[in-house]
C-alpha positions in Angstrom: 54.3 38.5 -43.3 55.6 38.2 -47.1 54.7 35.3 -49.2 58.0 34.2 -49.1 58.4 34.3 -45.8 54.8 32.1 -45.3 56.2 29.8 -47.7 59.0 28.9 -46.0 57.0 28.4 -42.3 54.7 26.2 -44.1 57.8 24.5 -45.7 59.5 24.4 -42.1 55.9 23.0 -40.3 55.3 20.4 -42.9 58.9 19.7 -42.0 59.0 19.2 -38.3 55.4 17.1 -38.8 57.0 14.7 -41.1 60.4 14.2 -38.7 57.8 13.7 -35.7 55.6 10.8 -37.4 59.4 9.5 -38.5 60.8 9.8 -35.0 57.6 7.9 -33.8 57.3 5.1 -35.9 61.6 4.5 -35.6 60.3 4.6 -31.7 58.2 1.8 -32.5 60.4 0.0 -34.2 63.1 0.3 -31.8 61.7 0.7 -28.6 58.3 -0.9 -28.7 57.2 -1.2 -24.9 57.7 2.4 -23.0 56.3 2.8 -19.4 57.1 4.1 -16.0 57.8 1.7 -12.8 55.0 2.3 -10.5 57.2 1.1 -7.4 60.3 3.3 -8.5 59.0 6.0 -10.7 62.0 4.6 -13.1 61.4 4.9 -17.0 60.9 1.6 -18.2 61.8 0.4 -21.9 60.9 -3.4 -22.4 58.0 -5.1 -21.1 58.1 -6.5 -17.6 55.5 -8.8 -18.4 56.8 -9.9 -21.6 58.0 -13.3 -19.7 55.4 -14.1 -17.3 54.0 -17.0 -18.4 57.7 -18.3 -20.2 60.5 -17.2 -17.9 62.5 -19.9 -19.6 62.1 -17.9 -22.7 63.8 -14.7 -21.6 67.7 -14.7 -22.9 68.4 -12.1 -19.6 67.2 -14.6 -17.2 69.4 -14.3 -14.1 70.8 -17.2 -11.5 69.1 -16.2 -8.2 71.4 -16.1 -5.2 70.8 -18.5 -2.2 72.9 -17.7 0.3 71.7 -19.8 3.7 68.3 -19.4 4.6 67.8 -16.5 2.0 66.8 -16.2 -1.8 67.5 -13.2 -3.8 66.9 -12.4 -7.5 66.2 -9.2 -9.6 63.4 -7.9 -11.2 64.4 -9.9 -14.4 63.2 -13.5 -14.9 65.4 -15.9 -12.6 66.1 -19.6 -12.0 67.7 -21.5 -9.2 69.0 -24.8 -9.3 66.6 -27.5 -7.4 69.5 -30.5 -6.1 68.1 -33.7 -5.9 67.1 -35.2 -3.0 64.2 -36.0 -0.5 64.1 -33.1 1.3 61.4 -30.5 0.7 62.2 -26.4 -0.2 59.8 -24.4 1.7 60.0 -21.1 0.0 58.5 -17.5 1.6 57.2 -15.6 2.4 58.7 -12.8 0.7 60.7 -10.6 3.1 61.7 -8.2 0.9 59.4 -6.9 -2.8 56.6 -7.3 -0.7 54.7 -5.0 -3.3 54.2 -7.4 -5.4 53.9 -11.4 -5.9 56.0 -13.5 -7.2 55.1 -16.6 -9.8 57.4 -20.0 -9.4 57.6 -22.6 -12.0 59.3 -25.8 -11.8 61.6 -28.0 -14.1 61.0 -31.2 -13.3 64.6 -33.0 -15.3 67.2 -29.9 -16.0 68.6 -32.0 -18.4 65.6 -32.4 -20.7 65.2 -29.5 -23.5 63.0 -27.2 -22.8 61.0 -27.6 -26.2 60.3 -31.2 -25.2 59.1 -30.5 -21.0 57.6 -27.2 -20.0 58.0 -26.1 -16.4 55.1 -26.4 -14.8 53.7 -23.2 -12.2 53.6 -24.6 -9.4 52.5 -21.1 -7.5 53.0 -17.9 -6.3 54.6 -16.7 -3.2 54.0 -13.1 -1.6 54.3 -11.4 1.6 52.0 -13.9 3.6 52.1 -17.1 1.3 54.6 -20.1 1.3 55.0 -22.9 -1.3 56.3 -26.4 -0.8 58.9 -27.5 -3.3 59.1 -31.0 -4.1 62.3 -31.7 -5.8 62.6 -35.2 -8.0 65.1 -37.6 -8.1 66.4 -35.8 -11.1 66.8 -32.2 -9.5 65.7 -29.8 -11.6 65.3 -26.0 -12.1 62.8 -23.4 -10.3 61.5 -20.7 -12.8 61.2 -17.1 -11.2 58.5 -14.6 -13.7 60.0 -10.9 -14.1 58.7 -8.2 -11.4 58.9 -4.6 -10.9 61.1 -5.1 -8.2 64.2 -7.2 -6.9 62.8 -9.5 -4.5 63.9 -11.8 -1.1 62.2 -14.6 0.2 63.0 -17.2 3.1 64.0 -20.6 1.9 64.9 -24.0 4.1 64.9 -27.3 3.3 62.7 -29.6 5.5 62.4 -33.1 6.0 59.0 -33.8 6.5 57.2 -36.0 9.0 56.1 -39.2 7.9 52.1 -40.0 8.4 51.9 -43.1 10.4 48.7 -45.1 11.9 46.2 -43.2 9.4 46.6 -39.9 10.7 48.0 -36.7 12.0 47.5 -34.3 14.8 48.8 -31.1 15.5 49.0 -27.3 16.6 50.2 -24.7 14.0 52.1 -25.4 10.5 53.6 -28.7 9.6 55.1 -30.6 6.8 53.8 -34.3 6.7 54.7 -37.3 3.7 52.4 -39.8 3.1 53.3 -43.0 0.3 50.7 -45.6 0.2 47.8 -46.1 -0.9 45.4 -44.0 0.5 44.0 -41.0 -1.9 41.7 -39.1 0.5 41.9 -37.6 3.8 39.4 -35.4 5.8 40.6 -33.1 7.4 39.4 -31.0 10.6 40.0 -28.1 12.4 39.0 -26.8 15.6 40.0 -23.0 16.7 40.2 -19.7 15.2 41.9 -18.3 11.7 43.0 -19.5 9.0 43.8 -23.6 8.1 44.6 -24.6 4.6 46.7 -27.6 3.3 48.3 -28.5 0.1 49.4 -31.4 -1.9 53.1 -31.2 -3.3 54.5 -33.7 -5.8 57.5 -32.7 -8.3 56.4 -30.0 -10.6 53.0 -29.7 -8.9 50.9 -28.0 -5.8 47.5 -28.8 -5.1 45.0 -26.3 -2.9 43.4 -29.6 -0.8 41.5 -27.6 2.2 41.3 -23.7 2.5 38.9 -22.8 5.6 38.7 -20.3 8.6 37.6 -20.9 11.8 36.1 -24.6 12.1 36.6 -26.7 9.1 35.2 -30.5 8.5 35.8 -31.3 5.0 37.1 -34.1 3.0 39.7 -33.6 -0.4 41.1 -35.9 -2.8 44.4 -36.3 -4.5 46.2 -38.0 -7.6 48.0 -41.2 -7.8 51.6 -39.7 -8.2 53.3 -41.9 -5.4 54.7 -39.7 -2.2 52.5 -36.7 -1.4 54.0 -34.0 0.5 50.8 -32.5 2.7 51.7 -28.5 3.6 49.4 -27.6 6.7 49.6 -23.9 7.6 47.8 -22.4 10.3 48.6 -19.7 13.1 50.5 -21.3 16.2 48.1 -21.5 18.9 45.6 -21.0 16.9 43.7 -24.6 17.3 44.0 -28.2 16.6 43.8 -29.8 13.5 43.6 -33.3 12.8 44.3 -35.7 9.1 42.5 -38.9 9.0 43.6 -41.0 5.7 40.7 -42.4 3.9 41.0 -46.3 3.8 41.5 -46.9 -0.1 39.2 -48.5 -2.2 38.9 -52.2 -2.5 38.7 -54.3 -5.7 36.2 -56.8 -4.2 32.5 -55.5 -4.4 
């Protein structure tokens, strides 16, 4: 090789080195999240979990659809429209997206700026888990986080069954209101499985009892008026029974 001709390979290496370390940082600049879709094998340019925490946040946030007792949305972040009401959403399990999990949030008052009132997470919902929606008198938004994967879940509307006499009985899941002024319950279970309840006001879900097989405990809740009480447990699986707590007294 002539010195000419060495000159002119260094020339060309230096070259192509320099473009590379260009091309990269330009890549960087202009595409600064690169991965690959573990459920689709898809390349993947923008971070899917850019928006996790702040689904509000993302300008590509899509309307999901709810078309009867179904609720669709893509991978991107997502919203539906809560309408007011007393009637409860029960939404899941997922029956489609089942790979993955999927984070709700909830806008209490749709009509106050986001700056000023943060949706709240209220919970996730998966293959095997439900949540309880309680919309307020307001309406308000539910807040869907961005996936890997468009997603379907069951939805219906419920009217729950009012506590009467200081307690409840029963024999798989159920959807009880209480509204007065008890703030404790216990709560017992006899059979085999799973039993947990949950407390559901709007913008917030509580984890009050989560047992298997025989459970005997007591759990507590805030003051926030109406509480919607979630029980979930296998049909057939045994009886479980509420007893309000008799609220405290102001006399010593």
């Amino acid at each position: 090789m002539s010195t000419a001709d060495a000159r002119i390979r260094r020339f060309s290496t230096i070259t192509w080195l320099a473009g590379s370390a260009v091309a990269v940082v330009l890549a960087f600049i202009l595409v600064p999240f690169v991965g690959v879709n573990p459920r689709t094998g898809d390349l993947v340019l923008t971070d899917p979990n850019r928006y996790e925490y702040e689904p509000w946040d993302d300008p590509d946030a899509q309307e999901a659809r709810l078309e009867g007792d179904e609720l669709s949305g893509t991978a991107a972040s997502g919203f539906v429209e809560l309408p007011p009401g007393d009637d409860v959403w029960v939404v899941g399990p997922l029956t489609s997206g089942t790979d993955d999990y999927l984070n709700v949030y909830q806008q209490v008052d749709a009509t106050v700026g986001l700056d000023d009132e943060r949706p709240d997470y209220i919970g996730l919902v998966s293959e095997s888990r439900k949540i309880a929606v309680v919309s307020a008198a307001t309406g308000g938004r539910l807040w869907f986080a961005p996936r890997l994967t468009d997603w379907t879940a069951s939805v219906s509307r419920e009217t729950p069954t009012p506590i009467e006499g200081g307690s409840a009985t029963g024999d798989g899941p159920a959807l009880l209101s209480y509204d007065g002024d008890a703030l404790s319950a216990r709560f017992a279970f006899e059979g085999d499985g799973f039993f947990t309840v949950d407390a559901a006001f709007p913008g917030e879900v509580i984890d009050l009892v989560k047992g298997v097989d025989d459970v005997d405990t007591r759990a507590s809740w805030p003051a926030q008026g109406r509480v919607i009480l979630r029980v979930d447990t296998d049909e057939g699986a045994g009886r479980w029974t509420i007893t309000l707590d008799e609220p405290a007294s102001d006399t010593p």
